[in-house]
NURO-412613 format. One record per residue (C-alpha): residue in one letter; x, y, z. Coordinates in Angstrom, 3 decimals. Layout:
NUMAR   rest         xx         yy         zz
NUMAR      A          X          Y          Z
...
This chain:
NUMAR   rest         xx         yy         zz
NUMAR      X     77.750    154.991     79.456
NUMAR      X     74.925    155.346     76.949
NUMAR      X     73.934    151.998     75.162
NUMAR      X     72.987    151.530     71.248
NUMAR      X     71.584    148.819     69.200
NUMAR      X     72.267    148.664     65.472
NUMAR      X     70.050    146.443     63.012
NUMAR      X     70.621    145.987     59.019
NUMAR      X     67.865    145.395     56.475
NUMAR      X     68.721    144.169     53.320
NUMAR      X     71.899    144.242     51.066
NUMAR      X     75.708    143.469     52.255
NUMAR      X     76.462    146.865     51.528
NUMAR      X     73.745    147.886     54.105
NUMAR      X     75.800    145.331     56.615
NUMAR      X     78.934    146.927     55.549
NUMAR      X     77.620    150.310     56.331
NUMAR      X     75.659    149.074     59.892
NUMAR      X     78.868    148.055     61.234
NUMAR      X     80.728    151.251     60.223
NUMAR      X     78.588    153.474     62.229
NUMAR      X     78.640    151.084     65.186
NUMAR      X     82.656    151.320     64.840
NUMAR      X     81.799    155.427     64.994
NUMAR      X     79.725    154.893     67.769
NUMAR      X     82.262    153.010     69.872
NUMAR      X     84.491    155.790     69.035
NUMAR      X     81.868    158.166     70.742
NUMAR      X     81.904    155.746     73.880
NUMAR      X     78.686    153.768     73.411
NUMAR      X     78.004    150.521     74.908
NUMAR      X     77.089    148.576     71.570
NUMAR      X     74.074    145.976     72.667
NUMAR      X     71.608    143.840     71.071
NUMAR      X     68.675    144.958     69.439
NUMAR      X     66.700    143.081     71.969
NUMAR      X     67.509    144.661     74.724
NUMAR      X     66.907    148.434     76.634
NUMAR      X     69.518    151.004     74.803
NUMAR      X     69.560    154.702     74.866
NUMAR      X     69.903    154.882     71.040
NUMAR      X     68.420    152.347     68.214
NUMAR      X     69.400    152.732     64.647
NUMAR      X     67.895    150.622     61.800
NUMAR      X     69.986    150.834     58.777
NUMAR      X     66.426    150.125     56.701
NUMAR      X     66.160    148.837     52.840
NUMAR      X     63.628    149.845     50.346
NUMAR      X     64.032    146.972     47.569
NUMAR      X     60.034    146.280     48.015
NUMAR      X     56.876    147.063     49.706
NUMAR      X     57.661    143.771     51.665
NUMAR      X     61.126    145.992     52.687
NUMAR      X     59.191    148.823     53.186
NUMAR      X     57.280    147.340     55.661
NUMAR      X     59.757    145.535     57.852
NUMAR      X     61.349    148.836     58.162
NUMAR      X     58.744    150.526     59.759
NUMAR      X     58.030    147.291     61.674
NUMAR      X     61.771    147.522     63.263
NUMAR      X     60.903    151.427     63.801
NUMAR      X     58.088    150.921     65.530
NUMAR      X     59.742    147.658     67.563
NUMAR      X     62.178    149.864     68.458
NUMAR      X     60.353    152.869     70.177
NUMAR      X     58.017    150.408     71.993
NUMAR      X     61.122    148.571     73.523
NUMAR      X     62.064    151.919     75.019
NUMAR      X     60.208    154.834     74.828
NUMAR      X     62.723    157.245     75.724
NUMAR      X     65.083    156.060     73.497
NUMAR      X     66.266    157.826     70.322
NUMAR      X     65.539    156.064     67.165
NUMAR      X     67.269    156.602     63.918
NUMAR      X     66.464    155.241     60.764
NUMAR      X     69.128    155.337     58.428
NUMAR      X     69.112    154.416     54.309
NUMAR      X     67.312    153.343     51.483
NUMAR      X     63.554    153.380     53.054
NUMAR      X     64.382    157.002     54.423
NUMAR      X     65.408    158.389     51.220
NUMAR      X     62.182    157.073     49.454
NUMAR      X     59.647    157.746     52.115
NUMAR      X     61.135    160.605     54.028
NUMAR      X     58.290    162.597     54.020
NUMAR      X     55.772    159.871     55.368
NUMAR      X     58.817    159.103     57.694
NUMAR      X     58.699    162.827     58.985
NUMAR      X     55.155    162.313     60.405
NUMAR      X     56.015    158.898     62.136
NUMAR      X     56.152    159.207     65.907
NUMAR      X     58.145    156.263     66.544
NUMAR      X     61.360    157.646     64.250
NUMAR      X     63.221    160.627     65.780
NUMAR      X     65.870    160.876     63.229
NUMAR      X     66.375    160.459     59.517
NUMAR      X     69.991    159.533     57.974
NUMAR      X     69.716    159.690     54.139
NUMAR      X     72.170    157.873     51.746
NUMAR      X     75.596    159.668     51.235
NUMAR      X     74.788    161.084     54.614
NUMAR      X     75.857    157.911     57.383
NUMAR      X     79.264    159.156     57.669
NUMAR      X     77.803    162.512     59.551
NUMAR      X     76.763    160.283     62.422
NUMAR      X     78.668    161.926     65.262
NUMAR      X     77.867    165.131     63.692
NUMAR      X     74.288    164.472     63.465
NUMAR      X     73.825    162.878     67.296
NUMAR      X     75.618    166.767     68.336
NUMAR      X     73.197    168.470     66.402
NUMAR      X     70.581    166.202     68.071
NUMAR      X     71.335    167.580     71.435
NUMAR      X     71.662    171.124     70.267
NUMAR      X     68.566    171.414     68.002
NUMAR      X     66.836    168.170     67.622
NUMAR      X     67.249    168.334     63.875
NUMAR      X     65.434    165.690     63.020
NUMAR      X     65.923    165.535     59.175
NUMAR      X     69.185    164.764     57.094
NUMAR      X     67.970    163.663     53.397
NUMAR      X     69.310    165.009     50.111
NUMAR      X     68.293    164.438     46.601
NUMAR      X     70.322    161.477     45.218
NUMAR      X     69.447    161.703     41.734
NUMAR      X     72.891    164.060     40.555
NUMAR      X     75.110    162.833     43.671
NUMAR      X     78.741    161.631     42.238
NUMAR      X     80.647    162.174     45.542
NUMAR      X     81.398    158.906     47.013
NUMAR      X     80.641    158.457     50.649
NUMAR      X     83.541    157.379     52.896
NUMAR      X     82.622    154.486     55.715
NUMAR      X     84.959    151.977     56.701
NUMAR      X     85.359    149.384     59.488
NUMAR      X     88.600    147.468     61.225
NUMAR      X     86.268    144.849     62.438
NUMAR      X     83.150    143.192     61.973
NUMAR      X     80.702    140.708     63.854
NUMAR      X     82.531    137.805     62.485
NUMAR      X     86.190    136.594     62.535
NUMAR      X     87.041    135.397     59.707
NUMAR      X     85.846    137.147     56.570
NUMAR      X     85.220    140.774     55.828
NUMAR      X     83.046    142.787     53.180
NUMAR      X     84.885    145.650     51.874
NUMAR      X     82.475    148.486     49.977
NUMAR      X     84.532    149.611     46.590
NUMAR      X     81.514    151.394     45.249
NUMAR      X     77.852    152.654     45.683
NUMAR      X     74.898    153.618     42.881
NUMAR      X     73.216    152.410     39.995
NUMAR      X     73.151    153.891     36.399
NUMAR      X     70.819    150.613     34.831
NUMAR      X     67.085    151.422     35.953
NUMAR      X     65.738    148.447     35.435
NUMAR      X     62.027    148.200     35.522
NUMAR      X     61.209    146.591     39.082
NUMAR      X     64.255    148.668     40.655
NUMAR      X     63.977    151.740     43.257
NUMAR      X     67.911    151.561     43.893
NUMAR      X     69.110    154.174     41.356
NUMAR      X     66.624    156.803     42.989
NUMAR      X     67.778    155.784     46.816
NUMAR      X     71.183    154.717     46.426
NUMAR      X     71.952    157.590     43.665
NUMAR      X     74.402    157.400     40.424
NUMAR      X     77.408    155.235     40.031
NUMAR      X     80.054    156.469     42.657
NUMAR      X     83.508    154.666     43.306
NUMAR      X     85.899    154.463     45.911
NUMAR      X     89.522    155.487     45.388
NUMAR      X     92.047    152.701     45.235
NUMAR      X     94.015    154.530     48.732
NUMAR      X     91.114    153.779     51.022
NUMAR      X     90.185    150.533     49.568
NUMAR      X     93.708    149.332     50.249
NUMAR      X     93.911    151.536     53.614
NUMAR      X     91.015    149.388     54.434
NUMAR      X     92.002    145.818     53.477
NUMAR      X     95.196    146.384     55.120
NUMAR      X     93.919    147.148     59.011
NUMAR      X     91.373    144.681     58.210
NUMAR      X     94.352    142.336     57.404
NUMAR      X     96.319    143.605     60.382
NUMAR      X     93.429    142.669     62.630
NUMAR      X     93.378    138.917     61.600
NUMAR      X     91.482    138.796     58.962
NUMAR      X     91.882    136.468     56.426
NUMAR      X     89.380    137.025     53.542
NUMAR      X     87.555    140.114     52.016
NUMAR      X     84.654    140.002     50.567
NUMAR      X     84.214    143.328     47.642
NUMAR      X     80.884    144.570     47.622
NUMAR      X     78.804    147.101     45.771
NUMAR      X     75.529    148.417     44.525
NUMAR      X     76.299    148.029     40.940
NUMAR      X     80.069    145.947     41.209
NUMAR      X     80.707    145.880     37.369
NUMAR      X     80.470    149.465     37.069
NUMAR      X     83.602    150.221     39.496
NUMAR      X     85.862    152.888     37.857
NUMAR      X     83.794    154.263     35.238
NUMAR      X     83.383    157.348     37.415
NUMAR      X     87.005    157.538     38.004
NUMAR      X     90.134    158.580     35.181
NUMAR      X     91.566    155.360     35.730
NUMAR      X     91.191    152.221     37.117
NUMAR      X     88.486    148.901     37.021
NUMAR      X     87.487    146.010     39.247
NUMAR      X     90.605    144.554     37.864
NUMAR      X     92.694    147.291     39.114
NUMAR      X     91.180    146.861     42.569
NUMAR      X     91.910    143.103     42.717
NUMAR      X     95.303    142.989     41.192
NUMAR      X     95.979    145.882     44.352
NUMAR      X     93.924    143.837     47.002
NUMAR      X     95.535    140.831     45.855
NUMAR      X     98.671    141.906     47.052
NUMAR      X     97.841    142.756     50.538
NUMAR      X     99.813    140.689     53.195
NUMAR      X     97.952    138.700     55.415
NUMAR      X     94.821    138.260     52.953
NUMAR      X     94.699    135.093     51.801
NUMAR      X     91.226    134.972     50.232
NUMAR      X     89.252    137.377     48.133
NUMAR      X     85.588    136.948     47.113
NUMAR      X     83.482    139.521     44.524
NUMAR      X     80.431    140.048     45.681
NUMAR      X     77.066    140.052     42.793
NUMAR      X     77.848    140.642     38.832
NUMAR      X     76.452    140.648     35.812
NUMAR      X     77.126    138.904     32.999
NUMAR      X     78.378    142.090     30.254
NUMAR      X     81.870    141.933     32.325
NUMAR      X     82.696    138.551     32.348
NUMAR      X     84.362    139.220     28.703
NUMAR      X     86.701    136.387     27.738
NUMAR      X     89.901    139.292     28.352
NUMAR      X     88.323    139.835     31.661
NUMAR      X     87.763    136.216     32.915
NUMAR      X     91.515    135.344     31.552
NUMAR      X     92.656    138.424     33.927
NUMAR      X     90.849    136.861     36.727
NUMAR      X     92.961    133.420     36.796
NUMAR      X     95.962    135.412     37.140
NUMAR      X     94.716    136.793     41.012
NUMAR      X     96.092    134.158     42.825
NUMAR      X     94.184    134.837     45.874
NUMAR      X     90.178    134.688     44.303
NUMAR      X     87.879    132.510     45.338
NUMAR      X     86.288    130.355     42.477
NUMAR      X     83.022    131.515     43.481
NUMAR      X     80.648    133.529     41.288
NUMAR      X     76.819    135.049     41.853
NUMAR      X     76.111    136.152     38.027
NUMAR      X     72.572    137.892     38.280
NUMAR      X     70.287    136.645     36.180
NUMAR      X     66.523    137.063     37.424
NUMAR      X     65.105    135.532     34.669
NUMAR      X     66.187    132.687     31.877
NUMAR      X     63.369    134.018     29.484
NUMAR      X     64.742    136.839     27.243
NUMAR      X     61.149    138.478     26.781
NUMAR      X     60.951    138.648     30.445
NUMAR      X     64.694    140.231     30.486
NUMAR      X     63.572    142.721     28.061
NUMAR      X     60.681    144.710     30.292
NUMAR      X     62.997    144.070     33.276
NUMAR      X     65.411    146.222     30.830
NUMAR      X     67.942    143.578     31.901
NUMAR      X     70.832    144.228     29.144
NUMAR      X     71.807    140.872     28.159
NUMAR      X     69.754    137.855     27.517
NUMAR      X     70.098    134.105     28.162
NUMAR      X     72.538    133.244     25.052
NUMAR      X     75.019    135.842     26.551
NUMAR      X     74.569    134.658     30.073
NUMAR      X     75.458    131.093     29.217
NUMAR      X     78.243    131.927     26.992
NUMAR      X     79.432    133.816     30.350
NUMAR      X     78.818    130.767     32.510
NUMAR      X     80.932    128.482     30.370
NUMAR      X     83.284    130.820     29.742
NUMAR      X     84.069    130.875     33.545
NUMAR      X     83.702    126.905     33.944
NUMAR      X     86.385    126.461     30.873
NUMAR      X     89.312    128.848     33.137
NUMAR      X     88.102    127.437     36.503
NUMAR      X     87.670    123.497     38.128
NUMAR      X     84.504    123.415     38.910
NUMAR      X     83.466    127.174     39.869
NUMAR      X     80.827    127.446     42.213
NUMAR      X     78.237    129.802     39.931
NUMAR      X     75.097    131.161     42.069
NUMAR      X     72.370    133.211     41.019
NUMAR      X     69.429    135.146     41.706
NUMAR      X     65.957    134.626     39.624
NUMAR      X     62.817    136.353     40.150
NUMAR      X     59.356    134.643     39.592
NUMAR      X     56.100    136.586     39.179
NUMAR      X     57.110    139.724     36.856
NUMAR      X     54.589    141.236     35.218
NUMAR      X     53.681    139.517     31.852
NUMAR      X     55.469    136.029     32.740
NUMAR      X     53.254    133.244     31.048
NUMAR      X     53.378    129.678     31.553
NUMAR      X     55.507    129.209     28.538
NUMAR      X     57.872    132.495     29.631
NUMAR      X     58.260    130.226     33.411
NUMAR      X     59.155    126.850     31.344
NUMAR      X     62.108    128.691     29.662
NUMAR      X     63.372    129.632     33.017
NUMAR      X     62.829    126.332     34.178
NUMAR      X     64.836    124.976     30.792
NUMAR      X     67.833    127.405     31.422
NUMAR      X     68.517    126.636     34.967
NUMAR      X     68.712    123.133     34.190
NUMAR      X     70.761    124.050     31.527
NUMAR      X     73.518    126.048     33.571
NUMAR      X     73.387    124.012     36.673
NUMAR      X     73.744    126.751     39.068
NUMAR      X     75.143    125.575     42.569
NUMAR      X     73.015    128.253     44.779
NUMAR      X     69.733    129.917     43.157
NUMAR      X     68.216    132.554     45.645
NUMAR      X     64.594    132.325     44.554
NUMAR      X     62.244    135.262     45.149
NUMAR      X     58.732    136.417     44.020
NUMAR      X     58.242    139.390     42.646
NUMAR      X     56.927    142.244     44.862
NUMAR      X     55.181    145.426     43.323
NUMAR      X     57.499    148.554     44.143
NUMAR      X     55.989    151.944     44.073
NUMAR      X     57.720    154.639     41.857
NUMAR      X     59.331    151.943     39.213
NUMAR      X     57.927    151.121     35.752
NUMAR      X     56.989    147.526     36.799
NUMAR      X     54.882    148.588     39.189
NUMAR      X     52.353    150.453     36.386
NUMAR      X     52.824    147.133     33.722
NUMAR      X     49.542    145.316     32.783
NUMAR      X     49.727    141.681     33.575
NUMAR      X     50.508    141.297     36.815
NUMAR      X     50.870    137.736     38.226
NUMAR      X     48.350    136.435     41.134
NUMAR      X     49.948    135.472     44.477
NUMAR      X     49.245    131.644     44.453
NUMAR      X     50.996    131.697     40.701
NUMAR      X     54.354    133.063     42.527
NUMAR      X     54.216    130.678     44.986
NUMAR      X     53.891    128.139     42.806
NUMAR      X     56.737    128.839     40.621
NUMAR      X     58.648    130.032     43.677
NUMAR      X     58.049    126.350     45.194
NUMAR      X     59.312    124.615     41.398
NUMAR      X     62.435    126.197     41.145
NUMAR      X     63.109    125.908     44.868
NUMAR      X     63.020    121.989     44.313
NUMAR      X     65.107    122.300     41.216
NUMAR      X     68.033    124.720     43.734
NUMAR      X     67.831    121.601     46.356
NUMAR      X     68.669    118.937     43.718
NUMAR      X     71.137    121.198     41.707
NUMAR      X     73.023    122.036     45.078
NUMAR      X     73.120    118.887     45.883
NUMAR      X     74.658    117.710     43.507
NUMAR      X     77.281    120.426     43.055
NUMAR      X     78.344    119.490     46.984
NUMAR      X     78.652    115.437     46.049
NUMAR      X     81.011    116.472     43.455
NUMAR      X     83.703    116.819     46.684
NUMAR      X     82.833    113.706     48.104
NUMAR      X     86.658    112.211     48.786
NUMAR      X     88.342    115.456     47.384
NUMAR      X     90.430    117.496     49.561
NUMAR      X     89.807    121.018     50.044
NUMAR      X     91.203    124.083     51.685
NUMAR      X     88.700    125.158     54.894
NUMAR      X     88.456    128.862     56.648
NUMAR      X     87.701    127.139     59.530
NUMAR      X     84.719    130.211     61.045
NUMAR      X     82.812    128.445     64.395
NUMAR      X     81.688    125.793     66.308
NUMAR      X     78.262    123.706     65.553
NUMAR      X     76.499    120.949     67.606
NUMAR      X     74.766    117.972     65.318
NUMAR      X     73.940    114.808     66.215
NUMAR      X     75.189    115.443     69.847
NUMAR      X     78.625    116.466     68.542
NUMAR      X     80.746    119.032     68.162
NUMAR      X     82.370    119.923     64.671
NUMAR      X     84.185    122.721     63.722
NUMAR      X     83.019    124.503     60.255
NUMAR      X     84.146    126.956     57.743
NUMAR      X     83.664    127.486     53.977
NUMAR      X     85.490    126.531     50.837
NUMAR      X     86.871    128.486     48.587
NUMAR      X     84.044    127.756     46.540
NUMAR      X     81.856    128.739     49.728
NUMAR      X     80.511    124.938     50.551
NUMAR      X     80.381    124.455     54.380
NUMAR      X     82.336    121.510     55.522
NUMAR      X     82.665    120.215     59.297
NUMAR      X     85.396    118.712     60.875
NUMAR      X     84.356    116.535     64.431
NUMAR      X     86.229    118.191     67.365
NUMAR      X     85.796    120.500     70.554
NUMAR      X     89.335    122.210     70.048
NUMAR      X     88.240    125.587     68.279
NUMAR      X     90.250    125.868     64.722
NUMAR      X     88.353    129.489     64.058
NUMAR      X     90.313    131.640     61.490
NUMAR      X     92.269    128.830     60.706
NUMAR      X     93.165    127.458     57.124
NUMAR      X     92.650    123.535     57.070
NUMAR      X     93.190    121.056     54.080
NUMAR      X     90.189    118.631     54.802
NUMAR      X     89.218    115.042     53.339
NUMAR      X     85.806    115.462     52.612
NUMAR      X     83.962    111.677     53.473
NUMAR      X     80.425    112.314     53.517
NUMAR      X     77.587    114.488     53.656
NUMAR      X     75.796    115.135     56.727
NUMAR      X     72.205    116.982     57.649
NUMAR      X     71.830    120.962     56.949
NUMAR      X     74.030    120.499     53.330
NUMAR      X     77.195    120.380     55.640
NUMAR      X     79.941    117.883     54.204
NUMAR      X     82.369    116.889     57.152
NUMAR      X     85.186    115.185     56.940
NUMAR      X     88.736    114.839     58.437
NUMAR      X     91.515    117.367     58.851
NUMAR      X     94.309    117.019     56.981
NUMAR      X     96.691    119.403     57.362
NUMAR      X     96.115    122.593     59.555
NUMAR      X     98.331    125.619     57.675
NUMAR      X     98.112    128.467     59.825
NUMAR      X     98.826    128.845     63.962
C-alpha cells in the first residue's frame, strides 16, 4: 500500500480543501501518514498571502523531496497559481495542482503514471465555475468547516487572492446541505462555514444569500452548533443581524475584518468601509446578542501608516473591545498595488506596533474571559489536556472561550453545562460540570 502525507498552508479553506483530497486519496487506497515520516506521495496544499507564504511553501517543497527522494511531490494552490512558472523549473516539485483544479486529483495521479504531466494550472482571472470538494470527516471530532464559496471580487491593495483564488464562485445549497448532513451523520456536532470572500455568497447565483444557507443548515438534525467563519462589516445591516437571532443554532461568535482602525489607512488598502461603519456594526451585534464574542484581524506596517495613523488604531481597538485581535505586520506582496506605494514602513517600526497592540489583545481578552467567572456555560467538550499534573477535559464555548473541566473520564463530543470558578494558566477557565446533555 502506497503511503501519502498531506500538509496545509494558510487559510481554513486551504484546511478544508487538504482534508478533501486526503478523503480522495483514501478512496484510492493510500496509507494517509504524517508529514514527518517516509511516504510515497507528499502534497503541500501551499498559500501565497505573502512573500513570508511564499517562502514557507517552497521550504515544505523542498522538506519534502529531501525526506524522500523518490517520492512524488505535489504542490497544490495559491503559491502554484502565482509562481507556476518559477515552480516549473524547481527540482524538488514534480507536480502542480492549480486552484479550481484539486478535485482532478485521482485523475491527475493516472495521468502521472501514463505521461508524467507535470503541469495542471489555468488562468483564474474569468473562472465562475465553482469547484466541488467535500469531506465526511476531518482530523478533529468535534467541529467541522464546511466551504460554501471560493473567490474574491474586492482587490484590495496588499491582496494577491483575487488573481489565485479567481472571481466570486458559490456553492449550490444541495451540496452544502448533502455535506452538513453526512458530516452530521458521522457525529459531528458543529460546522464551521467558510469562504474566501463569505459576505459575497449568492451573488453569483439567481437566488439565495448567507442567510439562505444558514436558515437551511440550521435545520440539519444532529447539528447543534453553527459558526461563520471571517466577515466584513457592509453585511452586518441591522435587517441582516435581526435575521441572525432567529438561527437558533449560531454561535455568538463573530471575526469582523478590520485591518486597520484609521480610515486613511482603509482607504489605500481600498477597504470599503471605514471605522464609523465598523463600530456602528459592532454595536449593532452587541445590542441583539449577550455579550458576543467579536474578533478581528488588524494589520500594522502598511505603506504610509504614520505615528498619528497607528494612535487611531490604537484609539479604536480600545474603543470596540475586541475579545481576540490576530495581529500581523505587513509583508510586501509582489503583483499587488501595495507593493509599488511610496512609504513603506521599516521592520523595527512593525515590530514595534506589532508588540503594542499585542499587549492591548492580552488585556482585552482577558478581560472578555473574566466576564464568565461564576456563569454557566454550554461546553463542546473536544480533548484531553495535562496542567499542573492533572488531567482536565476541554472544549469551547459557544462564544469559542476554552474552559476545562478536572477529570480522566474522556467527555469528547460531548455537550456539558459547566460552572465556570476560575481562570487557570494558557487563558483556559475550568470549572465544574454541571449537567452533561448528550450520551
Amino acid at each position: 500500500m502506497k503511503k501519502a502525507a498531506l500538509h496545509s498552508l494558510g487559510c481554513k479553506v486551504n484546511a478544508y480543501e487538504t482534508e478533501a483530497m486526503e478523503e480522495m486519496l483514501l478512496r484510492q487506497g493510500y496509507e494517509i501518514v504524517s508529514f514527518e515520516e517516509q511516504a510515497d506521495v507528499y502534497l503541500i496544499n501551499t498559500c501565497s498571502v505573502t512573500n513570508m507564504a511564499d517562502r514557507k511553501s517552497r521550504q515544505m517543497l523542498h522538506r519534502a523531496k529531501k525526506q524522500n527522494p523518490e517520492a512524488l511531490v505535489i504542490a497544490a494552490g495559491c503559491y502554484v497559481q502565482a509562481a507556476g512558472e518559477e515552480l516549473l523549473k524547481d527540482q524538488a516539485v514534480d507536480i502542480l495542482i492549480g486552484n479550481n483544479e484539486k478535485a482532478r486529483l485521482p485523475l491527475i495521479l493516472e495521468e502521472w503514471e501514463k505521461a508524467h504531466k507535470t503541469s495542471w494550472i489555468h488562468d483564474m482571472t474569468h473562472e465562475r465555475t465553482y469547484e466541488e470538494l467535500a469531506h465526511e470527516r476531518t482530523s478533529g471530532h468535534t467541529r467541522a468547516c464546511v466551504k460554501i464559496q471560493d473567490g474574491c471580487d474586492q482587490f484590495c491593495t496588499y491582496c494577491i487572492i483575487p488573481y489565485t483564488r479567481g472571481r466570486v464562485r458559490s456553492r449550490s445549497l444541495t451540496d452544502i446541505l448533502s455535506e452538513v448532513q453526512a458530516l452530521a451523520e458521522n457525529g459531528y456536532q458543529e460546522v464551521v462555514l467558510t469562504g474566501i470572500h463569505l459576505d459575497s455568497y449568492g451573488t453569483d447565483l439567481p437566488k439565495g444569500d448567507l442567510l439562505t444557507v444558514l436558515r437551511a443548515v440550521n435545520d440539519v438534525r444532529g447539528i447543534q452548533r453553527i459558526r461563520l467563519g471571517s466577515l466584513e462589516p457592509r453585511i452586518m445591516t441591522e435587517a441582516f443581524v435581526r435575521e441572525l437571532t432567529f438561527v437558533e443554532k449560531l454561535c455568538p461568535h463573530f471575526h469582523l475584518s478590520l485591518q486597520s482602525g484609521c480610515d486613511e489607512t482603509l482607504k489605500r488598502m481600498n477597504r470599503k468601509y471605514d471605522t464609523e461603519e465598523f463600530g456602528a456594526c459592532c454595536e449593532r451585534l452587541r445590542s441583539h446578542f449577550d455579550h458576543p464574542a467579536l474578533t478581528t484581524d488588524v494589520m500594522v506596517g502598511f505603506p504610509g501608516e504614520t505615528e498619528e495613523e497607528f494612535a487611531e488604531t490604537v484609539a479604536f481597538l480600545k474603543k470596540i473591545r475586541f475579545y481576540e485581535t490576530h495581529v500581523f505586520k505587513y509583508s510586501r506582496r509582489k503583483g499587488t498595488r501595495a507593493d509599488r506605494m511610496d512609504g513603506q514602513i521599516p521592520e523595527p517600526v512593525k515590530t514595534k506596533r506589532s508588540d503594542l497592540l499585542l499587549k492591548l489583545t492580552e488585556e482585552n481578552s482577558l478581560n472578555y474571559r473574566t466576564r464568565l467567572l461564576g456563569r454557566t456555560v454550554e461546553v463542546l467538550m473536544e480533548e484531553p489536556y495535562v496542567l499542573q499534573g492533572k488531567i482536565w477535559q476541554t472544549g469551547h464555548t459557544r462564544e469559542y472561550v476554552k474552559v476545562a473541566v478536572p477529570g480522566e473520564d474522556s467527555l469528547t463530543n460531548r455537550l456539558v453545562r459547566v460552572k465556570v470558578e476560575k481562570l487557570l494558566e494558557n487563558d483556559l477557565l475550568c470549572g465544574t460540570a454541571a449537567d452533561i446533555d448528550r450520551e
